[in-house]
C-alpha positions, 0 to 999 in steps of 0.5 A: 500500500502506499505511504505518504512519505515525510522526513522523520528528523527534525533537520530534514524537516527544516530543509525540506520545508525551506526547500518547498518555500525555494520552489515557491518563491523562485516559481512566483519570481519567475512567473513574474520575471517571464511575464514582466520581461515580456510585457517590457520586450513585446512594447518595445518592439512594437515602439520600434515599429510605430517609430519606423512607420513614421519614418516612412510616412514622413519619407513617402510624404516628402517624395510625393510632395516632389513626384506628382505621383508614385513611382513604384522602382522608388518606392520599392527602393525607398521601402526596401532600406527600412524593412528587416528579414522579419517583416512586411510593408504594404502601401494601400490607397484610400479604396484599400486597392494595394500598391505595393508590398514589400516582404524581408526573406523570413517573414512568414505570413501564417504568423498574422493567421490568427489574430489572438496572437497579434499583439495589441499594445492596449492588452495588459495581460500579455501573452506569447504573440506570434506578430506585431502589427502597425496601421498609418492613415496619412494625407499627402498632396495630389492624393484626394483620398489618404494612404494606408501604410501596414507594418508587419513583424514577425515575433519569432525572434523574440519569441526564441529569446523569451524561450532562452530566458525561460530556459535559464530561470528554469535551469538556474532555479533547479540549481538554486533549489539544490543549493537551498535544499543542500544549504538548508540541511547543513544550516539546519544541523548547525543551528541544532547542535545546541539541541543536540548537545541538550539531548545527549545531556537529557540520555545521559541523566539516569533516573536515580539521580535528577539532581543534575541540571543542563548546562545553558550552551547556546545564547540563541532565546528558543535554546535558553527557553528549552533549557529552562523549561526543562531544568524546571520540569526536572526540579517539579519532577524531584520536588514530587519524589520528594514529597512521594517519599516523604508521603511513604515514609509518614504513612509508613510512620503513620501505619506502624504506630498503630499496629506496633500497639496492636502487636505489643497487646498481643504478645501481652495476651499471649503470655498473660492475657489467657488467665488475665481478665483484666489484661484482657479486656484492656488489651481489647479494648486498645486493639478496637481503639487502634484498628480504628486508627487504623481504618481511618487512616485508611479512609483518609487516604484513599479519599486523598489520593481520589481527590488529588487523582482528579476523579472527584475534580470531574463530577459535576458541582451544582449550583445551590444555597448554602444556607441549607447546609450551614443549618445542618452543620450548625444542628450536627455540631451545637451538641458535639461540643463541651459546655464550656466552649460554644459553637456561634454560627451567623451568616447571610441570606442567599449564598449561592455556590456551584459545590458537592454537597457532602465534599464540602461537609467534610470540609467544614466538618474537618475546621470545626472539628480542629477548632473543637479539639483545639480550644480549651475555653471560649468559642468557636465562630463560624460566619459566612457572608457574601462580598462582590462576587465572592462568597467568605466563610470563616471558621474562628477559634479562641484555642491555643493557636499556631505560630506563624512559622508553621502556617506555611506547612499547615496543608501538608500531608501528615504534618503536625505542630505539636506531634504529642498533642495531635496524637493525643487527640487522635488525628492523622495529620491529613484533615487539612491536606483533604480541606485544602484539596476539596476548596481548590476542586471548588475553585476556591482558596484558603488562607489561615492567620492568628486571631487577636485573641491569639486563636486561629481563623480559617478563611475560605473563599468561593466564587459567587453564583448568586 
């Protein structure tokens, strides 16, 4: 079957296509040469012949004016000095009777046969003619009708000349667009080396080690940009092994606390718990409390990597009022919390959002249930509130806060500002990184600060449909 065929290097591409614009370009110049070069040569030959019809009138007029009447030995004589071998010259009288013609040895008189091919000098769109033709009408003295004089030429000539032309355009197009085509290839090579010397740089890197970077080694702008749209992609691509192997090694951390309290109870039943009740029933219970842990942690991670994936970034949000929402958080919530901390909810009418409706439950479960854990007095607001075409929601807390320093690092996976605390209070250092993945799959942001109070304020940020 037949293949298209088309240049697989990146050099032999570039040529190829100077190439092609070449044989463009000499095509239309030429064209244009040819048809300029006959539209300069056809005029001038035919001014020529207008300028040597006035020479004979002139003269025929000027004998006449001595000689009553024609004399046609003289005529011919005087005819004969201004024809050439290609042309011919026809004297009529006013009635159109001939009077005498004068013919060169080439003239050939099939080339006035068709008369599409006599040059017209009105024409602008000129091309090949096979002759040139000039009428005179003149009055001269004893003659009561005027004369008619007819010049003919053949274009032969010119003709064999614009065919010579054409031959050398064509030949020297040919070998231009060889010298292009071989010119091109060798430019093209030259001014990819630098490309060259990248990629045996990118072969060489192994994958174990992408702590190396490229070496700039061309000035050319497209080489410094490839460069440094490759040395960033090299330093996003560790940053993510990075943070993959920071990942593994938490959750590996993470995993083994747990079940190393799993197993340490079960070596305790082993050797005691059989007749123990008591140690029995501790180890039990501490077992459930952790298995726990443990599929929570799982939960959470499995609800983590779908988000971060982008599955749950291709359902559709609907676009609906908050409010109903924030009346269920407010109900769930007001019982869960202590008496010694209150739970104070505001906000305002209509604030609608495009959301996932349980997504960003969790979201809000997940703040509430921070500001819950980490305040010890006062209380916990939760205010939401439309500005232009935004929609703010802020949870704020009177608890013990978090310095400055740590804020940056709040939404990182199973990071911790106080790792005793946060164990004692059971959670898996992945709330905030699940928070902050939800609102950026609700268009949205978040940014944390301290509260004067010297609590914490979490405020979220959300576009508006309303």
């Amino acid at each position: 079957m037949y293949k298209k065929w088309t240049p697989r290097s990146l050099t032999s591409r570039l040529a190829f296509l100077f190439t092609i614009a070449m044989v463009f370009f000499l095509l239309i110049m030429n064209l244009f040469v040819y048809w300029a070069t006959m539209q300069l040569v056809y005029r001038h030959q035919h001014q020529l012949l207008q300028s040597k019809a006035d020479v004979i009138t002139n003269e025929i007029s000027e004998d006449l004016s001595t000689h009553s009447k024609l004399n046609q030995v003289h005529l011919r004589q005087m005819l004969s000095k201004f024809v050439n071998e290609y042309q011919a010259v026809s004297l009529f009288t006013g009635d159109g009777t001939e009077i005498i013609t004068i013919r060169g040895p080439r003239w050939r008189p099939e080339s006035i046969s068709d008369i599409a091919k006599v040059f017209e000098p009105e024409s602008y769109f000129i091309i090949q003619m096979r002759a040139f033709r000039e009428d005179r009408t003149f009055s001269v003295p004893g003659f009561a009708k005027p004369l008619r004089l007819e010049m003919l030429e053949d274009a032969k000539p010119l003709n064999h000349f614009i065919r010579t032309l054409l031959l050398i355009l064509g030949t020297a197009s040919v070998g231009a667009i060889m010298i292009s085509g071989v010119g091109g290839y060798v430019l093209s090579r030259l001014g990819l080396r630098p490309l060259n010397r990248l990629m045996t740089e990118i072969y060489e890197m192994k994958a174990a080690s992408l702590s190396p970077r490229l070496s700039l080694q061309s000035t050319a702008q497209e080489i410094t940009a490839l460069t440094d749209a490759f040395n960033g992609l090299l330093d996003r691509i560790e940053a993510a092994l990075a943070k993959q192997k920071q990942f593994v090694s938490d959750a590996s951390h993470e995993l083994r606390t747990p079940l190393t309290i799993i197993d340490g109870y079960l070596r305790l039943l082993d050797r005691w718990g059989k007749d123990e009740v008591e140690i029995r029933e501790e180890a039990i219970q501490a077992m459930k409390q952790e298995c726990g842990r443990l599929f929570h942690l799982v939960d959470d991670l499995l609800l983590l990597a779908k988000l971060e994936e982008g599955t749950a970034s291709a359902e559709i949000l609907e676009v609906q009022d908050l409010e109903p929402l924030l009346e269920e958080v407010q109900q769930a919530w007001s019982s869960a919390f202590p008496a010694h901390l209150k739970l104070v909810c505001e906000w305002e009418d209509s604030l609608v959002i495009a959301m996932d409706r349980e997504k960003f439950r969790r979201l809000l479960d997940i703040f509430l249930d921070n500001a819950r854990k980490y305040t010890d007095e006062g209380e916990v607001r939760l205010k939401a509130y439309k500005q232009e075409n935004q929609v703010h929601i802020i949870v704020e807390d009177t608890g013990i806060g978090i310095d400055e320093k740590e804020i940056p690092f709040l939404f990182e996976r199973f990071y911790r500002v106080d790792k005793s605390r946060n164990r004692q209070k059971g959670g898996s250092g992945l709330g905030l990184a699940i928070a902050k993945t939800i609102i950026e799959m609700h268009r949205g942001e978040v940014t944390v600060c301290r509260t004067d109070q010297g609590g914490t304020a979490i405020h979220i940020v959300l576009p508006s449909y309303g």
